[in-house]
N, CA, C and O atoms as a CHARMM CRD file, in Angstrom:
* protein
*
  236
    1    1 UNK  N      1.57000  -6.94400   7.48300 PROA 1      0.00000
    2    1 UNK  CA     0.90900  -5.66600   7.62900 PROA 1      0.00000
    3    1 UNK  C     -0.19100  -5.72500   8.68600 PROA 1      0.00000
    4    1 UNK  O     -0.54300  -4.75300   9.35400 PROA 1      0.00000
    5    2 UNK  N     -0.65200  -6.83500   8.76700 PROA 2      0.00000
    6    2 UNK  CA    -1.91600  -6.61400   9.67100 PROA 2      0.00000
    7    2 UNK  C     -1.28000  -6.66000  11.22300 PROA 2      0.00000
    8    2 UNK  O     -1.74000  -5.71700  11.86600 PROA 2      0.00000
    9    3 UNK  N     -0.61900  -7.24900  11.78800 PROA 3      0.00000
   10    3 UNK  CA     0.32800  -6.58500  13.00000 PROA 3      0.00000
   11    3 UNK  C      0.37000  -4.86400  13.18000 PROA 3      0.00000
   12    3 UNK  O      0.27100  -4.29000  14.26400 PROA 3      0.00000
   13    4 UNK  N      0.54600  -4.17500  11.80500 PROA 4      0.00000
   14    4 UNK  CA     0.62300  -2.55300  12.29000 PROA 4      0.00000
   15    4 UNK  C     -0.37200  -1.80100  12.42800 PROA 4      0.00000
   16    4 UNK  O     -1.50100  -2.21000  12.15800 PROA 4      0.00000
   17    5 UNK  N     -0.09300  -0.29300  12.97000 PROA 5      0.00000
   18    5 UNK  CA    -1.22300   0.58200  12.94200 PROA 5      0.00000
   19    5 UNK  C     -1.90000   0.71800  12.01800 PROA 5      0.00000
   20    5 UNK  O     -1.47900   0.63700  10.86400 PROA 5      0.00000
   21    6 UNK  N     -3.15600   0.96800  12.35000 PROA 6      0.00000
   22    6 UNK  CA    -4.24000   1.73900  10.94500 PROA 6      0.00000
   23    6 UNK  C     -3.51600   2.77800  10.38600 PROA 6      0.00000
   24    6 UNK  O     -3.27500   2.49800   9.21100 PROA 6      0.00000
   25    7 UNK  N     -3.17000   3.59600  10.62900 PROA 7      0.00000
   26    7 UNK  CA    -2.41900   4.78700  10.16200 PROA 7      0.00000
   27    7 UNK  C     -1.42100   4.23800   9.54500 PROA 7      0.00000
   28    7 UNK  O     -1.69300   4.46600   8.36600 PROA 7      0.00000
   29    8 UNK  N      0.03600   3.38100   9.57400 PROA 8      0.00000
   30    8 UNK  CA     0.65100   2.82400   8.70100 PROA 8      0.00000
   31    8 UNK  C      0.25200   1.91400   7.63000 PROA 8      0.00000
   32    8 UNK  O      0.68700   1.89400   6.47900 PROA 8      0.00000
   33    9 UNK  N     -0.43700   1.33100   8.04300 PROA 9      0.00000
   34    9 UNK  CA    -1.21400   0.42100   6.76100 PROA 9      0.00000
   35    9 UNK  C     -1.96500   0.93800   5.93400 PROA 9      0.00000
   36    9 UNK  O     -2.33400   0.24100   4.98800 PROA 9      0.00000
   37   10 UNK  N     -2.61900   2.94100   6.09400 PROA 10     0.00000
   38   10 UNK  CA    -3.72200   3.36900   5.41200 PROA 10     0.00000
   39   10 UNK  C     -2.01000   4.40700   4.51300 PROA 10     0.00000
   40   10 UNK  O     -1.79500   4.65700   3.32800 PROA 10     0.00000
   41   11 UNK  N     -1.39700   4.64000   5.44100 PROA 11     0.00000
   42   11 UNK  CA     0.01100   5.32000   4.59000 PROA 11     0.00000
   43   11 UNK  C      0.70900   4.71300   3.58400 PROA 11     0.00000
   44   11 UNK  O      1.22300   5.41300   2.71300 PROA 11     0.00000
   45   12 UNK  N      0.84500   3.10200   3.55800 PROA 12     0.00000
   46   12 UNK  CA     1.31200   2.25900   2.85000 PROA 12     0.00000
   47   12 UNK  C      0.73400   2.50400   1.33900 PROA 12     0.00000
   48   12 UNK  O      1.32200   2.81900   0.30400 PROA 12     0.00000
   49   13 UNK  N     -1.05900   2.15800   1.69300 PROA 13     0.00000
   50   13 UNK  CA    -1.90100   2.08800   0.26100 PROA 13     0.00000
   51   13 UNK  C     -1.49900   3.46600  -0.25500 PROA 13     0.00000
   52   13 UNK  O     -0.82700   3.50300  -1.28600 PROA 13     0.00000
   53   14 UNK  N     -1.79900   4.46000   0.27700 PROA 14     0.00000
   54   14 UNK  CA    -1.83100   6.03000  -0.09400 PROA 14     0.00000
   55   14 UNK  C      0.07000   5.63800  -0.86300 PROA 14     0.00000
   56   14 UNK  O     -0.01500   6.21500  -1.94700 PROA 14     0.00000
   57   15 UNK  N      1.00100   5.23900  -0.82700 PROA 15     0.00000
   58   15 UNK  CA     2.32000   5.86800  -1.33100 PROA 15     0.00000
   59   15 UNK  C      1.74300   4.89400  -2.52100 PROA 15     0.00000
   60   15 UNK  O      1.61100   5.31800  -3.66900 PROA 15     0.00000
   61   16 UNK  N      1.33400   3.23300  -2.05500 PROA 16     0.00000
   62   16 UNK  CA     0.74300   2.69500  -3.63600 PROA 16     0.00000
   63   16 UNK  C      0.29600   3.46000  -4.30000 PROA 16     0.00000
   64   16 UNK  O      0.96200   4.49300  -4.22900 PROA 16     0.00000
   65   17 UNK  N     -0.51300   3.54600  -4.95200 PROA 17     0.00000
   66   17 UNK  CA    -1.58200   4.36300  -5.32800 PROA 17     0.00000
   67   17 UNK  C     -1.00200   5.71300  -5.70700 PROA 17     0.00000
   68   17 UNK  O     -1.20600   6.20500  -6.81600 PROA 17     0.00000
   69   18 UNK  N     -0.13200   6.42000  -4.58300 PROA 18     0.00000
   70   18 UNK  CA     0.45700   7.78400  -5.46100 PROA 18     0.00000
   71   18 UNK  C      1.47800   7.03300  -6.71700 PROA 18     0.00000
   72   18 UNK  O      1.10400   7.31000  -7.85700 PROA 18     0.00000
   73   19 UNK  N      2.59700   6.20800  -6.63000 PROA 19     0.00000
   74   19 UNK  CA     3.01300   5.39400  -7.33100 PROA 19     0.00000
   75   19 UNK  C      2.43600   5.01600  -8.22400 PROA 19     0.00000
   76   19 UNK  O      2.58700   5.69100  -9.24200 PROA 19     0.00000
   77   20 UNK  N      1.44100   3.70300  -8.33300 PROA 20     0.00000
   78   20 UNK  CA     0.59900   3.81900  -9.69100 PROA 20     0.00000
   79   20 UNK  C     -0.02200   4.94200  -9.91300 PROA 20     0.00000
   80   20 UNK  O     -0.92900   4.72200 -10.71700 PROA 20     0.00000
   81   21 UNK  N      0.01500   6.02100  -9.60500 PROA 21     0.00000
   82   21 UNK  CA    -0.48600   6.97900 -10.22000 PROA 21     0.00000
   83   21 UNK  C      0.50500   7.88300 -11.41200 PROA 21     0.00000
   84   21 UNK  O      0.24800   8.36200 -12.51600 PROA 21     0.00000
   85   22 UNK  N      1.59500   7.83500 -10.65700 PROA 22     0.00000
   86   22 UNK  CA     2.82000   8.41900 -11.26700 PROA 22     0.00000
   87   22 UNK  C      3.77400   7.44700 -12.30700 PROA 22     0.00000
   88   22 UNK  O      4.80500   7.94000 -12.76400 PROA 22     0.00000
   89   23 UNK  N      3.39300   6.07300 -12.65400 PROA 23     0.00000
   90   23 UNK  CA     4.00500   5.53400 -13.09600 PROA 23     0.00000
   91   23 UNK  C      2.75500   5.56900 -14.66000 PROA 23     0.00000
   92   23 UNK  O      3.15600   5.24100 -15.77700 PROA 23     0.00000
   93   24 UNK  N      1.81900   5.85600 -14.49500 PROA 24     0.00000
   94   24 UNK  CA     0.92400   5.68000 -16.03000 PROA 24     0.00000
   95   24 UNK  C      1.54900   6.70900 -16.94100 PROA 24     0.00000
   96   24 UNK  O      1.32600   7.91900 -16.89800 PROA 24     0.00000
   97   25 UNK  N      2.38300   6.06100 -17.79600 PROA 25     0.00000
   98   25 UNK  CA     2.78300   7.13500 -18.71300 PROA 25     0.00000
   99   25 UNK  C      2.83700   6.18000 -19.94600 PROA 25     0.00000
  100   25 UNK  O      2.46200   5.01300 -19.83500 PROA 25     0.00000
  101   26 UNK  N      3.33100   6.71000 -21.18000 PROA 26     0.00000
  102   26 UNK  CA     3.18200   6.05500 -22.52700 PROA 26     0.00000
  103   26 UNK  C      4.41100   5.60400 -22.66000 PROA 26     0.00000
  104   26 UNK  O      4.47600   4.73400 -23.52900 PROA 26     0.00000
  105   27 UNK  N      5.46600   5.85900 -22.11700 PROA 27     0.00000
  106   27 UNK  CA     6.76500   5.26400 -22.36000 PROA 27     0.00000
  107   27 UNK  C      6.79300   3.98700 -21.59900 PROA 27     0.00000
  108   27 UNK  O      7.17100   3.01300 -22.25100 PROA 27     0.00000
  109   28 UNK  N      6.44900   3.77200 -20.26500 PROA 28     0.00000
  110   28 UNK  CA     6.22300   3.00700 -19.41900 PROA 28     0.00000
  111   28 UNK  C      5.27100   1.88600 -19.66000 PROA 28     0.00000
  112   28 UNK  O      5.21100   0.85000 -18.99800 PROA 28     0.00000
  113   29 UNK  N      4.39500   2.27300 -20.87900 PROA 29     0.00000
  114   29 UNK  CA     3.17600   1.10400 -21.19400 PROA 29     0.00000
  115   29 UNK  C      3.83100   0.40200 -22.50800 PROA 29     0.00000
  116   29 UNK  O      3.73000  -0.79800 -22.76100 PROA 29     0.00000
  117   30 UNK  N      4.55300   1.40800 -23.33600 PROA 30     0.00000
  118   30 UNK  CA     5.45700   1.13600 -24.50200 PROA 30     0.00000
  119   30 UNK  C      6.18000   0.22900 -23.72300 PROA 30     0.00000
  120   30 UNK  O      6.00500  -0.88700 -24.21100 PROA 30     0.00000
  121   31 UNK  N      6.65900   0.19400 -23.08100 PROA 31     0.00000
  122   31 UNK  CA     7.93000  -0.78700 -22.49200 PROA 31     0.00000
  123   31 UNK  C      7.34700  -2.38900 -22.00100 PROA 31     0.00000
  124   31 UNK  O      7.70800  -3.51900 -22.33000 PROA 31     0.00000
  125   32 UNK  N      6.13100  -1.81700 -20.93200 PROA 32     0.00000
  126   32 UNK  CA     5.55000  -2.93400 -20.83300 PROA 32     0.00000
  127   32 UNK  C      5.18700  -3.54600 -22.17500 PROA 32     0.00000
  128   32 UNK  O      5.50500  -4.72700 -22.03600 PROA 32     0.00000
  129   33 UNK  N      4.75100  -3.40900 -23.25900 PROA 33     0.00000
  130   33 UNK  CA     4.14600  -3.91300 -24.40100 PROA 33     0.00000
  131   33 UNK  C      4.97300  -4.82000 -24.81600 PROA 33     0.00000
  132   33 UNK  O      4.77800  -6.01900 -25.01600 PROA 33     0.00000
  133   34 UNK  N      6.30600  -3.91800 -24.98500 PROA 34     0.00000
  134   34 UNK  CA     7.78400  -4.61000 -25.63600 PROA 34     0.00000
  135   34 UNK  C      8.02600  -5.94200 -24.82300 PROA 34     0.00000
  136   34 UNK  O      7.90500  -7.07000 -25.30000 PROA 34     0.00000
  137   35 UNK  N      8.38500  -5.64400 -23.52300 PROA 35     0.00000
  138   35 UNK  CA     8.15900  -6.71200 -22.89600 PROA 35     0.00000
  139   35 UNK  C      7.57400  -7.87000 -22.40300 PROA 35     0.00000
  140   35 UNK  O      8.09700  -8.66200 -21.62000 PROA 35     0.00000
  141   36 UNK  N      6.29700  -7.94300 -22.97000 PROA 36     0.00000
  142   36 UNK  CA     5.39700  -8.77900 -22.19900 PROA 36     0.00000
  143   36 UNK  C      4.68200  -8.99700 -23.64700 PROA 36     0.00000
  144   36 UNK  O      3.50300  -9.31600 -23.49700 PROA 36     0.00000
  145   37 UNK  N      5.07200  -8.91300 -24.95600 PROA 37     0.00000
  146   37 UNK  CA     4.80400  -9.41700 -26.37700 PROA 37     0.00000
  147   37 UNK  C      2.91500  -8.41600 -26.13200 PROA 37     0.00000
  148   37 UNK  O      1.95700  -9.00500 -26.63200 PROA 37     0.00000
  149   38 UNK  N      2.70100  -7.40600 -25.59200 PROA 38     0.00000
  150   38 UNK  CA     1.33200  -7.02700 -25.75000 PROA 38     0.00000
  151   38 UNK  C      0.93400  -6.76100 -24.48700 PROA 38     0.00000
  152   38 UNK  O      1.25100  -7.43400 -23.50600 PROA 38     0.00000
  153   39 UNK  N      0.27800  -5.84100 -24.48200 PROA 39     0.00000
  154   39 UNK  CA    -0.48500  -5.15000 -22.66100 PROA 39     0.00000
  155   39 UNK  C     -1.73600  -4.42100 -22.82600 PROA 39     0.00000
  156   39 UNK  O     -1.83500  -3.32100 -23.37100 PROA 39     0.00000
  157   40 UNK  N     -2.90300  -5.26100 -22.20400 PROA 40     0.00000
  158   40 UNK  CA    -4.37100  -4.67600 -21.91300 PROA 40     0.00000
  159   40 UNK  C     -4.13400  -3.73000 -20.60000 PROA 40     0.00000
  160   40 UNK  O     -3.18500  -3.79600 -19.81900 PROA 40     0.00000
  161   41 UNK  N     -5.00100  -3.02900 -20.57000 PROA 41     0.00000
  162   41 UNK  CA    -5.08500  -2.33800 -19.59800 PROA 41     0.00000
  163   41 UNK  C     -5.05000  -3.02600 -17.98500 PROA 41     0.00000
  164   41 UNK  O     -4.34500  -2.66200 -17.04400 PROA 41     0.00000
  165   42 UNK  N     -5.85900  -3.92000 -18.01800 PROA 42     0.00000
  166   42 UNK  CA    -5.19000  -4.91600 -16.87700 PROA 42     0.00000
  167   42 UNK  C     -3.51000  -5.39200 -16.91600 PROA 42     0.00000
  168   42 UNK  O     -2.79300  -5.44200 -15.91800 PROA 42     0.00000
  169   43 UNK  N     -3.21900  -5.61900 -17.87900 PROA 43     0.00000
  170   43 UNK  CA    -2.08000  -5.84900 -17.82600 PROA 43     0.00000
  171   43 UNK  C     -0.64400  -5.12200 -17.78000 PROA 43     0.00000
  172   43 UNK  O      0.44600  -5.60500 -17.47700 PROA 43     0.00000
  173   44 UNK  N     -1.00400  -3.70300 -18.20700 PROA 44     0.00000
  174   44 UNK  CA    -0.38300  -2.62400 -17.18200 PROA 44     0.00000
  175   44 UNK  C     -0.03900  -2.34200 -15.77400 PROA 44     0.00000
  176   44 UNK  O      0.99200  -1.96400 -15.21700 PROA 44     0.00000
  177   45 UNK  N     -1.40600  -2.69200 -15.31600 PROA 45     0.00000
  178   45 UNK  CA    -2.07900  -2.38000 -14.12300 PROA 45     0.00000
  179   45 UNK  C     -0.73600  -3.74000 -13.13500 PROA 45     0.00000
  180   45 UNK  O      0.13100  -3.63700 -12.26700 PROA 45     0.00000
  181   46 UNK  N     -1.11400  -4.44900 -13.66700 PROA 46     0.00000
  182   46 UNK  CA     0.01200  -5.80100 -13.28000 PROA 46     0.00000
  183   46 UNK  C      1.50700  -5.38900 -13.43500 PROA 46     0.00000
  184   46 UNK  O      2.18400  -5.32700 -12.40900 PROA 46     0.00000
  185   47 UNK  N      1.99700  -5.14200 -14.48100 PROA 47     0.00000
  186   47 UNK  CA     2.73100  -4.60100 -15.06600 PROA 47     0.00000
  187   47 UNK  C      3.72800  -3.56200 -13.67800 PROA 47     0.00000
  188   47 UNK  O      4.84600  -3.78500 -13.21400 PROA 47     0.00000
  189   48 UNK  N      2.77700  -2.48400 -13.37500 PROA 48     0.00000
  190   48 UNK  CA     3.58600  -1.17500 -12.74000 PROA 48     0.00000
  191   48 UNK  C      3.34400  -1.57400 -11.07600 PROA 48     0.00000
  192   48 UNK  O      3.73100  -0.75500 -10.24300 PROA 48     0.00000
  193   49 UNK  N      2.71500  -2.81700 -10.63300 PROA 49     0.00000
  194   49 UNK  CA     2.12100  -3.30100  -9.45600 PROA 49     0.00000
  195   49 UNK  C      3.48500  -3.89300  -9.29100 PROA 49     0.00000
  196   49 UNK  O      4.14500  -3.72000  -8.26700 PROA 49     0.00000
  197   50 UNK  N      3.96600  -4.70900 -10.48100 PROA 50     0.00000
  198   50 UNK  CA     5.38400  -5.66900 -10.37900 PROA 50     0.00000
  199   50 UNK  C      6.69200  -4.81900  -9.82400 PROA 50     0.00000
  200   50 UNK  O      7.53100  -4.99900  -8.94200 PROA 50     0.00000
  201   51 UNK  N      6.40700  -3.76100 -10.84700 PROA 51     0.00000
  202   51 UNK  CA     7.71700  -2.96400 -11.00800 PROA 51     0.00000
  203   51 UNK  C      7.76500  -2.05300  -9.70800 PROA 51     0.00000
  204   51 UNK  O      8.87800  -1.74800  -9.28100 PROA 51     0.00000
  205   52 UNK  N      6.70200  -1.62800  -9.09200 PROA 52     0.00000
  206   52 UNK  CA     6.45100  -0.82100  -7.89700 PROA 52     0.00000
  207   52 UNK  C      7.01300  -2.08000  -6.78700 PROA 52     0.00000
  208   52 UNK  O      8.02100  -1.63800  -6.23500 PROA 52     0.00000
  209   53 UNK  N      6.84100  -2.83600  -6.51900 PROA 53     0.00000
  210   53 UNK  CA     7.35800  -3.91500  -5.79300 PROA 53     0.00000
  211   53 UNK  C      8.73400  -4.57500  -6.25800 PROA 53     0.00000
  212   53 UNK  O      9.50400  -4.70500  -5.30600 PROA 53     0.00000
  213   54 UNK  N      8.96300  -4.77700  -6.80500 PROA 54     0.00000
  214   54 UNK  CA    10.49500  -5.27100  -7.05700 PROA 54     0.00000
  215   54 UNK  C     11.23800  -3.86900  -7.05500 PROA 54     0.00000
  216   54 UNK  O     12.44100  -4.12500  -7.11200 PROA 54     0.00000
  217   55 UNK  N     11.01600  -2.33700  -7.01000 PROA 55     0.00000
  218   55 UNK  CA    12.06700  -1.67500  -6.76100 PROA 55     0.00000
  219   55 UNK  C     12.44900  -1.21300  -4.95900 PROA 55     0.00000
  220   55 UNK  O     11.62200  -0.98700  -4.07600 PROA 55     0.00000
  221   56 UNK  N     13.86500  -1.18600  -4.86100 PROA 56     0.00000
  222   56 UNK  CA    14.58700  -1.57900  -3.90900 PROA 56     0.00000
  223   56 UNK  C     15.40900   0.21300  -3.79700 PROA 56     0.00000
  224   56 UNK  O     16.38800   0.53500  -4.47000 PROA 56     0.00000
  225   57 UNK  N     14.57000   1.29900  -2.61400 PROA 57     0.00000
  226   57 UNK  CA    15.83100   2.22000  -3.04300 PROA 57     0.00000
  227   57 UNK  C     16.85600   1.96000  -2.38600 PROA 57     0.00000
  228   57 UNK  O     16.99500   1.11900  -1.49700 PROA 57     0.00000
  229   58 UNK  N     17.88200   2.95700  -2.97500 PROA 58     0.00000
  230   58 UNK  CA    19.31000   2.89000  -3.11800 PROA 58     0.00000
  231   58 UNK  C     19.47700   3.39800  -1.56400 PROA 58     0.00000
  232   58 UNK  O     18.73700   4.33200  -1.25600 PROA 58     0.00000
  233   59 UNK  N     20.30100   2.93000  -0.61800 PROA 59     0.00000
  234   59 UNK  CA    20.84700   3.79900   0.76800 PROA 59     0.00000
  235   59 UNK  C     22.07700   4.18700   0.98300 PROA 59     0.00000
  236   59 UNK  O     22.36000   4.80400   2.01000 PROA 59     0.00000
């Protein structure tokens, strides 16, 4: 990232961030819980950081 423009790298955080924003839901923390035997609020936070990065869209 640090090779690109300011403007792509400030667009990058902004889609993060809309993303964790859109991913805080109760089904989504339920799941994390199930999965991960228990989830603090940090550990959500980890949690939807993972899942926002390991998804791959479809082309």
């Amino acid at each position: 990232m640090a090779t690109r423009p300011a403007e792509e790298i400030v667009g990058a955080q902004q889609v993060l961030w809309d993303l964790m924003a859109d991913s805080c839901t109760n089904p989504l923390w339920a799941a994390a819980y199930l999965i991960n035997g228990g989830c603090s609020d940090d550990g959500f936070d980890y949690f939807r950081g993972w899942l926002i990065s390991a998804w791959r869209p479809s082309t």
